[in-house]
C-alpha positions as CSV (number, residue, x, y, z in Angstrom):
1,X,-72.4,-225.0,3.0
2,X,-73.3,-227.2,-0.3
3,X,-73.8,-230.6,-0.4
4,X,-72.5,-232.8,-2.9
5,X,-73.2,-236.7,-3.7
6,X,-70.5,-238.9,-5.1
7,X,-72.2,-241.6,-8.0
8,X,-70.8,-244.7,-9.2
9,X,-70.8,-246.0,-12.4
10,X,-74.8,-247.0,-12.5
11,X,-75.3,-243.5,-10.4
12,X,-75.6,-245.3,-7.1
13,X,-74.7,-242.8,-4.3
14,X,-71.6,-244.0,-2.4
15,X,-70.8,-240.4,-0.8
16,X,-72.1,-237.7,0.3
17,X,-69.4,-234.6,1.4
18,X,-70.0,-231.1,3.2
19,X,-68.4,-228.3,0.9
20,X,-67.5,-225.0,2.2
21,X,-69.3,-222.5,0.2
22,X,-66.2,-220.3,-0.7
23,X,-65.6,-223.7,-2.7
24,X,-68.6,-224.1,-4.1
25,X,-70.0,-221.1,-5.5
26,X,-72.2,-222.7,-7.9
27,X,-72.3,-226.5,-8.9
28,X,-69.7,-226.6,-11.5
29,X,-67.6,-224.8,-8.7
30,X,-68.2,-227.6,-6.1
31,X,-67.7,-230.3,-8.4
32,X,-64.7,-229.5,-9.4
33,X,-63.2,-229.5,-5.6
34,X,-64.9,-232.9,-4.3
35,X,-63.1,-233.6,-7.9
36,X,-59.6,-232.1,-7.0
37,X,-59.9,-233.8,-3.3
38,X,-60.8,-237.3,-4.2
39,X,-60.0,-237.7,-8.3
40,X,-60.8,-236.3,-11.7
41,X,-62.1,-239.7,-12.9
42,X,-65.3,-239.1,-10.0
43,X,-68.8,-238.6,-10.9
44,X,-70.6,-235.6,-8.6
45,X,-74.1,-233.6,-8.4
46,X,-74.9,-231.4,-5.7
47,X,-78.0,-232.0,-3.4
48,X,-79.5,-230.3,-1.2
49,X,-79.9,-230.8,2.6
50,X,-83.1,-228.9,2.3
51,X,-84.7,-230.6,-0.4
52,X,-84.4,-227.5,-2.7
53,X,-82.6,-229.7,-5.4
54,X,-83.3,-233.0,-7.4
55,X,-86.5,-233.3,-5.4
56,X,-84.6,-235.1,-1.6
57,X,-81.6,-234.5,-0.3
58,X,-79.3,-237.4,-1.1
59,X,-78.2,-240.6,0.7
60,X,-75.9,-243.1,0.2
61,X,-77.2,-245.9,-1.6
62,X,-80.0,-244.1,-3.5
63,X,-80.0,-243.9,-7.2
64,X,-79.5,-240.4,-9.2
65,X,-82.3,-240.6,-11.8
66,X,-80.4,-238.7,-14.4
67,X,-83.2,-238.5,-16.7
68,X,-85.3,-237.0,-14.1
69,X,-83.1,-235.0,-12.3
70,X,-84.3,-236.4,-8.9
71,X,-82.4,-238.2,-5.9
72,X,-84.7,-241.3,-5.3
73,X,-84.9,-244.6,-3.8
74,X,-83.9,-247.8,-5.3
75,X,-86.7,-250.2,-6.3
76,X,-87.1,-252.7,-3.6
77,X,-89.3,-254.9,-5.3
78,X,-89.9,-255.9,-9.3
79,X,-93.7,-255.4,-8.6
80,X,-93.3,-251.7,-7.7
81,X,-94.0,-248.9,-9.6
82,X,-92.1,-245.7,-9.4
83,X,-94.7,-242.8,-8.7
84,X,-93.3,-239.5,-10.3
85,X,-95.2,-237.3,-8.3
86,X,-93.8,-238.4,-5.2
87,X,-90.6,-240.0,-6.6
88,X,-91.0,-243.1,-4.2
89,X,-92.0,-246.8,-4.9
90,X,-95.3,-247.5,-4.5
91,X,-96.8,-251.1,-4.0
92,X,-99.5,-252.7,-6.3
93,X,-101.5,-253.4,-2.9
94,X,-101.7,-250.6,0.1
95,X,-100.4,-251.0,3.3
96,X,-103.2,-252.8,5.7
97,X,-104.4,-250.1,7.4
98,X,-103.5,-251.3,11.0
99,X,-99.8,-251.1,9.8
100,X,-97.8,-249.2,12.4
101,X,-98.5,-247.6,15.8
102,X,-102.1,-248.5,17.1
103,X,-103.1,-245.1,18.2
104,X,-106.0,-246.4,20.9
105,X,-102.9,-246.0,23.7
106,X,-101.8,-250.2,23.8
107,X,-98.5,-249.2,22.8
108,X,-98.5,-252.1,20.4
109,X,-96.8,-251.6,16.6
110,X,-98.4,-253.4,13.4
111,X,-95.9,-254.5,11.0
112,X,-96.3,-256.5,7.9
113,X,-92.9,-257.5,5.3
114,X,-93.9,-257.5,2.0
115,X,-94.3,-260.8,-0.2
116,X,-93.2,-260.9,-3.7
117,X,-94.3,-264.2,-4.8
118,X,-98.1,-263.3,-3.9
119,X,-97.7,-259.8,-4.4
120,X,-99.0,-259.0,-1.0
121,X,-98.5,-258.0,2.1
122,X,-97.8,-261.0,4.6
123,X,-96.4,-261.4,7.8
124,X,-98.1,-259.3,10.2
125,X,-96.3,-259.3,13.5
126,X,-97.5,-257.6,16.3
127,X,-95.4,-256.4,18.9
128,X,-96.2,-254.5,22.5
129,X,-93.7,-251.6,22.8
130,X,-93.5,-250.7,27.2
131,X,-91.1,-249.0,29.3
132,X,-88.3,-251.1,31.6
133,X,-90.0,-251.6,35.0
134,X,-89.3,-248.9,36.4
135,X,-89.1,-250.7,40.1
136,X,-89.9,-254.1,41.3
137,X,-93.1,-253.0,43.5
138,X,-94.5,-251.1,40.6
139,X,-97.1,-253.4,38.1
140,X,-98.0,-252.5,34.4
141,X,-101.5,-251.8,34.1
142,X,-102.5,-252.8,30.4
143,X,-105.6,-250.6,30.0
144,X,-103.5,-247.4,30.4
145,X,-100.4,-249.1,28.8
146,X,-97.9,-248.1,31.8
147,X,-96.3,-248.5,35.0
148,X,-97.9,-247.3,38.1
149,X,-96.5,-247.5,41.5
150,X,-98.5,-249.5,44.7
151,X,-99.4,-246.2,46.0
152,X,-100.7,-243.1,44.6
153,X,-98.7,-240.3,44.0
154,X,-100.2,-237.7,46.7
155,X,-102.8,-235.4,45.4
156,X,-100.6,-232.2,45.8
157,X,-98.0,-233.2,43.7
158,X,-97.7,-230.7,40.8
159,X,-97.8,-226.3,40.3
160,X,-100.1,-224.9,42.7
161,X,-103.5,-223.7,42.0
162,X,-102.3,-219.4,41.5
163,X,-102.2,-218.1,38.3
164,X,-99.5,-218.5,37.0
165,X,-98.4,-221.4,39.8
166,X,-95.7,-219.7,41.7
167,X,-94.4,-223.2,43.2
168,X,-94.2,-227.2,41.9
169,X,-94.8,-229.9,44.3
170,X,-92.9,-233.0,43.6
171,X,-92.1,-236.5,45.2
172,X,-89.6,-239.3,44.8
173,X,-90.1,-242.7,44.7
174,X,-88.7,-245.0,48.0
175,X,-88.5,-248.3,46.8
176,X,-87.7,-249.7,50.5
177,X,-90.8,-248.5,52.3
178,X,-93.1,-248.9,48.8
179,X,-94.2,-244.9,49.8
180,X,-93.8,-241.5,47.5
181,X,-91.0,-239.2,49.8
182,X,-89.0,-236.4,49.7
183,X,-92.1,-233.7,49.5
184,X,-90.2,-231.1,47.7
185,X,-91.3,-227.6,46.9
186,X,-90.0,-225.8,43.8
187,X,-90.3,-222.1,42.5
């Protein structure tokens, strides 16, 4: 199968399209199908799912950088430069470095916006990422960042100490008595 991306007039993508590869034997090939199927006056360059081609594979909205032969993003802010190693946008000020997932297991995500006017990154919003309650006994326990039932889960639950395990213990969860049940034994 070849890929193909439909351009506009400024070489915005507005399409992308699967082409059988009896149709598209090379590029010339392919264009002239997506051509034949949706208009001779239509602008197309193959891309490639697997990056092989034009640097990414091709989405819709994303500019085709004729001069450079590349598929890349468009720039999100006047400030931005475009870095031609990487062919995305890069910001005159990093990223604060807590951006994104805190990795110390509080299951809380860093995000900032970023602000043209100062040319900066603004906004930070914190927000704590957690599982539905799983069931109304159960509390969340915020130094381990998850739910945890009233009761321990019985010791035994889990394989079996022979090597390999030849069995798996498990439990279910009884909400009306608040107690692990169903002591199951599996192979």
């Amino acid at each position: 199968m070849a890929h193909f991306a439909q351009l506009d007039d400024a070489n915005i993508v507005t399409n992308v399209t699967v082409v059988d590869d009896d149709n598209a034997a090379n590029e010339a090939a392919g264009i002239a199908f997506c051509k034949a199927l949706v208009g001779d006056d239509t602008n197309w360059v193959q891309t490639s799912y697997n990056d092989n081609i034009r640097f990414r594979y091709a989405g819709i909205g994303m500019v085709y950088d004729s001069a450079n032969n590349v598929f890349r993003e468009q720039q999100p802010y006047p400030s931005w430069t475009l870095n031609t190693s990487t062919w995305e946008w890069d910001a005159p000020a990093a990223a604060p470095s807590d951006e994104g997932m805190d990795r110390s297991g509080t299951g809380r995500h860093v995000y900032y916006t970023w602000d043209e006017a100062s040319t900066s990154w603004a906004n930070r919003t914190v927000r704590e990422e957690r599982d539905s309650q799983p069931y109304p006994s159960w509390t969340f326990n915020t130094s381990k960042w998850r739910w945890e039932p009233p009761v321990a889960l019985p010791s035994d639950e889990g394989p079996n100490d022979e090597t390999p395990p030849t069995e798996y213990i498990s439990y279910d969860w009884d909400e009306a008595s608040t107690s692990w049940v169903n002591r199951r034994t599996h192979d």
